[in-house]
N, CA and C atoms as an extended XYZ file, in Angstrom:
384
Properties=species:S:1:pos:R:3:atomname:S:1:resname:S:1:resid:I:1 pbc="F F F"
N       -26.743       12.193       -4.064 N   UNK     1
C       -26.076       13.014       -5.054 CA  UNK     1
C       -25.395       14.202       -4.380 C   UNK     1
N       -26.387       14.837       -3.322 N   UNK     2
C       -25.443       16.114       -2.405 CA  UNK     2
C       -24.331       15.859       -1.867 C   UNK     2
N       -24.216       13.878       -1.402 N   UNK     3
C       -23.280       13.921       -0.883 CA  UNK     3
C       -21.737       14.133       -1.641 C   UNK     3
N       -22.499       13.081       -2.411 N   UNK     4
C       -21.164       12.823       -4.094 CA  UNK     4
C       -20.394       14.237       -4.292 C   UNK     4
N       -21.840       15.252       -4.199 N   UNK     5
C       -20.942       16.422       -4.838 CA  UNK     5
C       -20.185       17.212       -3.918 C   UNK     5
N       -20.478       16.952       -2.668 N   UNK     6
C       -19.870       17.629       -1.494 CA  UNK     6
C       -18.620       17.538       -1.709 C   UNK     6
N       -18.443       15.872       -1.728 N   UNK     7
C       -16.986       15.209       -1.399 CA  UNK     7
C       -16.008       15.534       -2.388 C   UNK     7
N       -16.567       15.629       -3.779 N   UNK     8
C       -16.245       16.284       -4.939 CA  UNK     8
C       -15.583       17.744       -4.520 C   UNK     8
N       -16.144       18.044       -4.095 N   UNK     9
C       -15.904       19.371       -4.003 CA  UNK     9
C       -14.447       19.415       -3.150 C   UNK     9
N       -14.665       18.970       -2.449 N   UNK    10
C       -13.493       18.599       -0.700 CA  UNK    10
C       -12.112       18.106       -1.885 C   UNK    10
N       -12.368       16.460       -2.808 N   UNK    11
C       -11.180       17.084       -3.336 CA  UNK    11
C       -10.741       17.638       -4.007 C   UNK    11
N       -11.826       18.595       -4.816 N   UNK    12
C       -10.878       19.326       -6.105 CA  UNK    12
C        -9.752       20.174       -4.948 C   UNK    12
N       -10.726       20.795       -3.486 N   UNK    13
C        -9.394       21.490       -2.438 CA  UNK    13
C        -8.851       20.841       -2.512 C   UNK    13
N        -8.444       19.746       -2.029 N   UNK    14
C        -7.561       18.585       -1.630 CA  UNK    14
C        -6.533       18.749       -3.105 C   UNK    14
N        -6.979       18.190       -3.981 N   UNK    15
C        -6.059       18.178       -5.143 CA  UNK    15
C        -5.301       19.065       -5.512 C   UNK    15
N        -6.014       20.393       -5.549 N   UNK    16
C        -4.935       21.538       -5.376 CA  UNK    16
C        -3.977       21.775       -4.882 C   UNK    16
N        -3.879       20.875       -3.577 N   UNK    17
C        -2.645       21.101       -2.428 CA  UNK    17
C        -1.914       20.065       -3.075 C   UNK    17
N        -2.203       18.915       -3.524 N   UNK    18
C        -1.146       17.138       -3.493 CA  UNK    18
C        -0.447       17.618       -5.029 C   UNK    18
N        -1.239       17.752       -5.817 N   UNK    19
C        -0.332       17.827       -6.983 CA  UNK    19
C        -0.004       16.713       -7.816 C   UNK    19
N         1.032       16.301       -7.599 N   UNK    20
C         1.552       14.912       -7.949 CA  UNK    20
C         1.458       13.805       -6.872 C   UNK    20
N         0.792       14.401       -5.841 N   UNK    21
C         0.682       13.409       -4.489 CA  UNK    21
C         2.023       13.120       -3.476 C   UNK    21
N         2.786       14.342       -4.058 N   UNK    22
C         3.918       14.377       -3.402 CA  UNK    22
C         3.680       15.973       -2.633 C   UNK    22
N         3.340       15.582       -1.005 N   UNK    23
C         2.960       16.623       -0.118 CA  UNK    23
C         4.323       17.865        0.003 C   UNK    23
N         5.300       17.458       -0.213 N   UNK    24
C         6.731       18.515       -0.345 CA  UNK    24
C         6.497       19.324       -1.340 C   UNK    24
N         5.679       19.312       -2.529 N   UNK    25
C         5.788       19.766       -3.909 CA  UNK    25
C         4.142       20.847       -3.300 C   UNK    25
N         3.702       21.074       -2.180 N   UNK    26
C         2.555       22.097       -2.322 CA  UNK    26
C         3.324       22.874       -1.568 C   UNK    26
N         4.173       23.721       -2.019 N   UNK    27
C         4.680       24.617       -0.983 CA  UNK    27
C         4.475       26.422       -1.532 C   UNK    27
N         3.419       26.183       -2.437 N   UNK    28
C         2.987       27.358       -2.742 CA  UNK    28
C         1.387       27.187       -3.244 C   UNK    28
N         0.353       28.330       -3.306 N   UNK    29
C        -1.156       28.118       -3.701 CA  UNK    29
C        -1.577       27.531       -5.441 C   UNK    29
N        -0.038       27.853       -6.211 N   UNK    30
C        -0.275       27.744       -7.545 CA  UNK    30
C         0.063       26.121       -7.963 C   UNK    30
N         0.722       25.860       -6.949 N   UNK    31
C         1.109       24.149       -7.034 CA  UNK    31
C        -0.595       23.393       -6.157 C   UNK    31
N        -0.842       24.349       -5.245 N   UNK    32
C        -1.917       23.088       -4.720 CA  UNK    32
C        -3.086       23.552       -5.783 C   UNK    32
N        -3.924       24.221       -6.603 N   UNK    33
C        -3.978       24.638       -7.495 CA  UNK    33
C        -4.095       23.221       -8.676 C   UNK    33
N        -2.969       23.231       -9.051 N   UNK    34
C        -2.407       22.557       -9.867 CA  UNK    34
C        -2.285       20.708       -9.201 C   UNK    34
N        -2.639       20.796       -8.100 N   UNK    35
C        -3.180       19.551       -7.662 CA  UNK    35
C        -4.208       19.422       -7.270 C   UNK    35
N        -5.333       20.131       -7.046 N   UNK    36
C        -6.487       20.278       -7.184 CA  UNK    36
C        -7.074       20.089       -8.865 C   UNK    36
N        -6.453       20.253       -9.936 N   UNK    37
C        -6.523       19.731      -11.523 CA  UNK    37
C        -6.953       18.660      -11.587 C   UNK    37
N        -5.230       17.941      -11.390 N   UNK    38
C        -5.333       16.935      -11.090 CA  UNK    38
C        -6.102       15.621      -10.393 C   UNK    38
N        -6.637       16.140       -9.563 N   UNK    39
C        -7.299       15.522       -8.542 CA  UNK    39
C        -8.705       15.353       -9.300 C   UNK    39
N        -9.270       16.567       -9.767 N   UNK    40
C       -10.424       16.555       -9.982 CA  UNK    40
C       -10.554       15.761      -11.119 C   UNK    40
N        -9.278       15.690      -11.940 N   UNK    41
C        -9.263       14.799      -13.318 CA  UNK    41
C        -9.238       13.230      -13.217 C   UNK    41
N        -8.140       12.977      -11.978 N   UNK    42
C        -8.601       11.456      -11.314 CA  UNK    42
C        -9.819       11.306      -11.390 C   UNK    42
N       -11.331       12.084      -10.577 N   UNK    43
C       -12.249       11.738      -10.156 CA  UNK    43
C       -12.859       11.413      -12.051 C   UNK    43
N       -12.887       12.435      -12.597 N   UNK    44
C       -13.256       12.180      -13.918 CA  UNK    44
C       -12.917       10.918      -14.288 C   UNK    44
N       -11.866       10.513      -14.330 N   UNK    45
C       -11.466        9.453      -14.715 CA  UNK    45
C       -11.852        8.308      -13.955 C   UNK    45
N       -12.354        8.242      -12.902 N   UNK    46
C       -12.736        7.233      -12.193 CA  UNK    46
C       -14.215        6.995      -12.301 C   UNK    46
N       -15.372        7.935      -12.359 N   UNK    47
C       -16.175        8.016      -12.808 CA  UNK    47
C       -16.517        7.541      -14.028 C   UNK    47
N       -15.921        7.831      -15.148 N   UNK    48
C       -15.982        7.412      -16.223 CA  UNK    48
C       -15.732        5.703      -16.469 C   UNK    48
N       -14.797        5.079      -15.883 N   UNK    49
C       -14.476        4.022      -15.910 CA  UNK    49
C       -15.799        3.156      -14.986 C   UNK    49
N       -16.390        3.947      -14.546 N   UNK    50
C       -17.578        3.137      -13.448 CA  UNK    50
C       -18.725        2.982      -14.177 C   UNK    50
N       -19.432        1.691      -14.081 N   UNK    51
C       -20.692        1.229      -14.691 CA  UNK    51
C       -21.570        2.571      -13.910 C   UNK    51
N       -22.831        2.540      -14.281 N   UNK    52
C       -23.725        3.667      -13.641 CA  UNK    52
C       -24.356        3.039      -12.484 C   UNK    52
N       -23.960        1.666      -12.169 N   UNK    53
C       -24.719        1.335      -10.935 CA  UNK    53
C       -23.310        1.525       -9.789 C   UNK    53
N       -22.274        1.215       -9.925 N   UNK    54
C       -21.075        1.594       -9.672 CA  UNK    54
C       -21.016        3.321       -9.093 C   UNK    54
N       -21.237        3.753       -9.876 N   UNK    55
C       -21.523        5.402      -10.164 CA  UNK    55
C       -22.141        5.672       -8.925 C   UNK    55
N       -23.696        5.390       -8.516 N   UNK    56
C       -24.277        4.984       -8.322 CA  UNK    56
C       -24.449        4.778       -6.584 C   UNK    56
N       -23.645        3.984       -6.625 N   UNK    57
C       -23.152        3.308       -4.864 CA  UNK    57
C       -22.313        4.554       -4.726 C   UNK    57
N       -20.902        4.966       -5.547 N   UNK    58
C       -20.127        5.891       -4.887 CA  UNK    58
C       -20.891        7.001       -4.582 C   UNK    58
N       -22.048        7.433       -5.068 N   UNK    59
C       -22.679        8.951       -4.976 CA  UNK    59
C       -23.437        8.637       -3.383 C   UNK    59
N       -23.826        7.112       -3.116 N   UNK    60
C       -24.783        6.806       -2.417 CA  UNK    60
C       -24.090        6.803       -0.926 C   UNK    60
N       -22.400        6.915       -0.946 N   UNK    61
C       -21.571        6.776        0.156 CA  UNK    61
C       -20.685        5.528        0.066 C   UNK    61
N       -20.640        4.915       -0.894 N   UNK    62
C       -20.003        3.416       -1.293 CA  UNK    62
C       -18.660        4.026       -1.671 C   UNK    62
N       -17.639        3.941       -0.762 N   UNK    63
C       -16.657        4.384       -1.210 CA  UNK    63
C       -15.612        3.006       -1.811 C   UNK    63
N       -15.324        3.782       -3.108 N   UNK    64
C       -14.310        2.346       -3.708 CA  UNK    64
C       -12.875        2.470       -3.236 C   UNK    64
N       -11.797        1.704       -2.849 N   UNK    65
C       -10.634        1.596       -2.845 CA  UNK    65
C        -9.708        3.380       -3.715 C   UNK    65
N       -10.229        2.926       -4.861 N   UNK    66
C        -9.564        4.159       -5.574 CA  UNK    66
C       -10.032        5.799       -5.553 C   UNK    66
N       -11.704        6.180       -4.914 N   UNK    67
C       -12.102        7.142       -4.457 CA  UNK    67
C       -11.086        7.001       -2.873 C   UNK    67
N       -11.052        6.124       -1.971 N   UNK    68
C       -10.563        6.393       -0.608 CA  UNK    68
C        -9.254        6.891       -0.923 C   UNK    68
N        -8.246        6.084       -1.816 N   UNK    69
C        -7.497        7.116       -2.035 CA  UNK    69
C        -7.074        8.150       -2.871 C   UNK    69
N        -8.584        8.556       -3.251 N   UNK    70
C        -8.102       10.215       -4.049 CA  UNK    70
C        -8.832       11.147       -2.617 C   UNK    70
N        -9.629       10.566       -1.676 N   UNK    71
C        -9.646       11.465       -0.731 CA  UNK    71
C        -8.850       11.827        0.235 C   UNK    71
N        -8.048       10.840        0.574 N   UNK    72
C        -7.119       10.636        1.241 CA  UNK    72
C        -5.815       11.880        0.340 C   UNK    72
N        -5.508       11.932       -0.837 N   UNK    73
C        -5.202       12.896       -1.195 CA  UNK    73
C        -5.412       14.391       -0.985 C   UNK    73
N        -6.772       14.159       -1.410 N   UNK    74
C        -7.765       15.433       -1.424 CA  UNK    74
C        -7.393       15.844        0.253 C   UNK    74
N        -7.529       15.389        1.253 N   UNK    75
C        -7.262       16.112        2.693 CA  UNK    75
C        -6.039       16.381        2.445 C   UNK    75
N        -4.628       15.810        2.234 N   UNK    76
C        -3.628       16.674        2.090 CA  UNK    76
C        -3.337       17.796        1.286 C   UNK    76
N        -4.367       17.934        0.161 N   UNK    77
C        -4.166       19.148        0.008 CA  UNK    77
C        -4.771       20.314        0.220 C   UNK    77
N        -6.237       19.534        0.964 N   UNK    78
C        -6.901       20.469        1.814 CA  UNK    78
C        -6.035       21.163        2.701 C   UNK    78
N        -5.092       20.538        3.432 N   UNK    79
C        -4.693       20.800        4.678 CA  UNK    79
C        -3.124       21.944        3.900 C   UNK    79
N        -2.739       21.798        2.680 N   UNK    80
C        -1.951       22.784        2.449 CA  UNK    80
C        -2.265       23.911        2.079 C   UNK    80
N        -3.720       23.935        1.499 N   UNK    81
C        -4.440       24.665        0.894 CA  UNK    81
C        -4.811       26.134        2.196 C   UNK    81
N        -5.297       25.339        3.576 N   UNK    82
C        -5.361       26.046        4.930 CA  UNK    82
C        -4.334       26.720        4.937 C   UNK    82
N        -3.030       25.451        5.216 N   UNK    83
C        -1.631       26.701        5.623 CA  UNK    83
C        -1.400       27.621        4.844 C   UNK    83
N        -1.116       27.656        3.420 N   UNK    84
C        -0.931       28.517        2.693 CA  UNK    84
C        -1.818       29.793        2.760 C   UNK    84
N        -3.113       29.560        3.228 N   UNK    85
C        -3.686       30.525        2.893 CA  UNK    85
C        -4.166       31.008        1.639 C   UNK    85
N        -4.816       29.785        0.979 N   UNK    86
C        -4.927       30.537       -0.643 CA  UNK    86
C        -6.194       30.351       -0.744 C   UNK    86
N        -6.946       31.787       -0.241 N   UNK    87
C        -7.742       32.822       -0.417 CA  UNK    87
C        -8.665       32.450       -1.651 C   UNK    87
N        -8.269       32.561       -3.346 N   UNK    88
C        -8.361       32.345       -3.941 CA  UNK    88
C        -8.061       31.227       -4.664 C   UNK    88
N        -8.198       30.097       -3.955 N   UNK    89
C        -8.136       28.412       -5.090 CA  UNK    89
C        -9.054       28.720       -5.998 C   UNK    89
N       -10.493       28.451       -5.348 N   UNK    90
C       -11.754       28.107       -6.476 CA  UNK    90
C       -11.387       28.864       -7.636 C   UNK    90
N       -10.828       30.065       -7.880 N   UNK    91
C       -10.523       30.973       -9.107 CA  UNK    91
C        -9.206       30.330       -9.761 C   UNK    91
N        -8.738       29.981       -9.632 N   UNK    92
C        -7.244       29.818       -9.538 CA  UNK    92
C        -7.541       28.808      -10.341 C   UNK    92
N        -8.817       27.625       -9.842 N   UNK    93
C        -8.031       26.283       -9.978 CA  UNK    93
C        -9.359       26.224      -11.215 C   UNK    93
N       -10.229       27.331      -11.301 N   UNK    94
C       -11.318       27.771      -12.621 CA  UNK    94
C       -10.569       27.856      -13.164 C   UNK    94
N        -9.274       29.043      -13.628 N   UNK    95
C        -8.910       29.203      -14.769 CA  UNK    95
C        -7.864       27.605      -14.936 C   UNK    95
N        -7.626       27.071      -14.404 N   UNK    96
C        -7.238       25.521      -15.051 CA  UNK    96
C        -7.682       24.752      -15.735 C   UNK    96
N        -9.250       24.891      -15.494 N   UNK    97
C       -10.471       23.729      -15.755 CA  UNK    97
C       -10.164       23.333      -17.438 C   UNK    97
N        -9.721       24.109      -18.189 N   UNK    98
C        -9.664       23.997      -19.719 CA  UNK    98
C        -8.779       22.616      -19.930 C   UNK    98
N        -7.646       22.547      -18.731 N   UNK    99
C        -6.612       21.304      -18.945 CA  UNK    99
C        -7.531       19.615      -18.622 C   UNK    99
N        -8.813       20.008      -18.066 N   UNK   100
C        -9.471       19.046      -17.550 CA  UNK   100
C       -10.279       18.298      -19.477 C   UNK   100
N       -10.362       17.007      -18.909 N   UNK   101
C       -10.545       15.923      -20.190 CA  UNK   101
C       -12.087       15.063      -19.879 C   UNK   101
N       -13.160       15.098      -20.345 N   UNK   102
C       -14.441       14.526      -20.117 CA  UNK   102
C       -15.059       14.187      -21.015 C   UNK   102
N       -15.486       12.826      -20.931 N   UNK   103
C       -16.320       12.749      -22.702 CA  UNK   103
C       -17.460       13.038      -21.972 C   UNK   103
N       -17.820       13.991      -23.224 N   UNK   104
C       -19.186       14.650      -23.878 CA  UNK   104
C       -20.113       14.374      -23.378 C   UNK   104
N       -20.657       12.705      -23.623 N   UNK   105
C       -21.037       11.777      -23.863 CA  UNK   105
C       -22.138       11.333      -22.475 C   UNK   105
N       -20.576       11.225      -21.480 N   UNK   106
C       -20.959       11.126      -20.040 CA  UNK   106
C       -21.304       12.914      -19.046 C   UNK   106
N       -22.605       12.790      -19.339 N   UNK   107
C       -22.869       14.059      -18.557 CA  UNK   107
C       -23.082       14.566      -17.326 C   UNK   107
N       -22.340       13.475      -16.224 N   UNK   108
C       -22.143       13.483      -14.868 CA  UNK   108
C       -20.979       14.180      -15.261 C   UNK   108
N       -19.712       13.269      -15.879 N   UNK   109
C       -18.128       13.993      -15.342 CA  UNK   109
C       -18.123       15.125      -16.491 C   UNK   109
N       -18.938       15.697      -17.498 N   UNK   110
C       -18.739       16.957      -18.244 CA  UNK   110
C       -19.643       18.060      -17.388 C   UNK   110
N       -20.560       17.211      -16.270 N   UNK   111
C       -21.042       18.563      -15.391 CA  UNK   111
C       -19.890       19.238      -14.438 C   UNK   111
N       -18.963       17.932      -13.602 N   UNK   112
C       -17.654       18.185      -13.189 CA  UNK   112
C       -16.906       19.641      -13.726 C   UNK   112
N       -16.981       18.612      -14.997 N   UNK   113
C       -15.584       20.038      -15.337 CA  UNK   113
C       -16.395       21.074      -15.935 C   UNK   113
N       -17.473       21.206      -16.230 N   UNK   114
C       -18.264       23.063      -15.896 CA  UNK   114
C       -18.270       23.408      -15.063 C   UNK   114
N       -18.234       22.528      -13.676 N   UNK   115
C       -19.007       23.408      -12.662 CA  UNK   115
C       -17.499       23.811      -12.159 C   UNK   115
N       -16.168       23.145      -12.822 N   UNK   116
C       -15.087       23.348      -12.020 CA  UNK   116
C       -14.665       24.734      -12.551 C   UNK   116
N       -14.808       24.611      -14.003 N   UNK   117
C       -14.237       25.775      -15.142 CA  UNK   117
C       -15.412       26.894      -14.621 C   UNK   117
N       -16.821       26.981      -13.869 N   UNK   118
C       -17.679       28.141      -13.242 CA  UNK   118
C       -16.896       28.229      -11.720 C   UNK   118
N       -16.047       27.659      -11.794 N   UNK   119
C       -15.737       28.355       -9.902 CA  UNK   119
C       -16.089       27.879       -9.027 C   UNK   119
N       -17.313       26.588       -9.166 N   UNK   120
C       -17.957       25.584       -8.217 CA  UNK   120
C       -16.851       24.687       -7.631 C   UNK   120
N       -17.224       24.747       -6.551 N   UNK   121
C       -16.162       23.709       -5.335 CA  UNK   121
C       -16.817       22.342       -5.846 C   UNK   121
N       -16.941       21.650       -6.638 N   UNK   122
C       -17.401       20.748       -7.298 CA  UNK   122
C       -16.634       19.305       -6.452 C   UNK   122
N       -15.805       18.855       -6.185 N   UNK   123
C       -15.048       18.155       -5.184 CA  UNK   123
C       -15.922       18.086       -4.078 C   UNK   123
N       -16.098       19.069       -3.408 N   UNK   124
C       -16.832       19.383       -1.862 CA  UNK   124
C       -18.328       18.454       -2.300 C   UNK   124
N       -19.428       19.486       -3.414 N   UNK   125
C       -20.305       18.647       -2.713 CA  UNK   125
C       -20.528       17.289       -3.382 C   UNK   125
N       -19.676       16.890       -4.249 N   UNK   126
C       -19.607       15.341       -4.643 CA  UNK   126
C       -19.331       14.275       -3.135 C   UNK   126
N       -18.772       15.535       -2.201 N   UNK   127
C       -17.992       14.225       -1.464 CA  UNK   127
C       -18.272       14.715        0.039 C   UNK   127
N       -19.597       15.378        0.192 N   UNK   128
C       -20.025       16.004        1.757 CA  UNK   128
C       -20.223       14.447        2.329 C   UNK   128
């Protein structure tokens, strides 16, 4: 589970920088930000779509096709997130968390988007 949430954490950074997954479009902290949303809303969404044994393997290090590439994301916008210098993501990309979508229901991806909307690097330790 530490790991899950590590990695979690790694891309909500990551997402902040990609955006639309178009690396030209992070050329400021409020766009990687704003792909860090995103990113973290993929994971929601991928989660959600996963049986709990599914769930399960990915937390356990089982990486699926469609986690490899939201991490694979997630480092590019890690890596814009560095150049830029933005000091302040985790805040930045908190006050976003409201645009984030989770059923209720499932209380893995509605812990996601609290811990994203509290300021938690939630990306990182999903995905240490």
């Amino acid at each position: 589970m530490k790991k899950l949430i590590g990695l979690l954490v790694a891309m909500v950074m990551i997402a902040a920088a990609c955006g639309d997954g178009d690396a030209a479009a992070l050329d400021d902290c409020d766009a990687v930000a704003d792909a860090t949303i995103a990113l973290v809303q993929d994971v929601i969404d991928e989660f959600e779509a996963m049986s709990p044994t599914e769930a399960s393997d990915v937390m356990s290090g089982v990486m699926t096709p469609e986690f490899e590439a939201i991490a694979a994301r997630g480092d590019e916008i890690g890596t814009a997130a560095q150049t830029l210098e933005c000091t302040d993501l985790d805040a930045m990309v908190a006050e976003r968390a409201d645009q984030l979508v989770a059923d209720p229901a499932n209380g893995f991806t509605s812990l996601i988007k609290e811990g994203t909307a509290d300021g938690e690097d939630v990306l990182a330790r999903l995905f240490r």
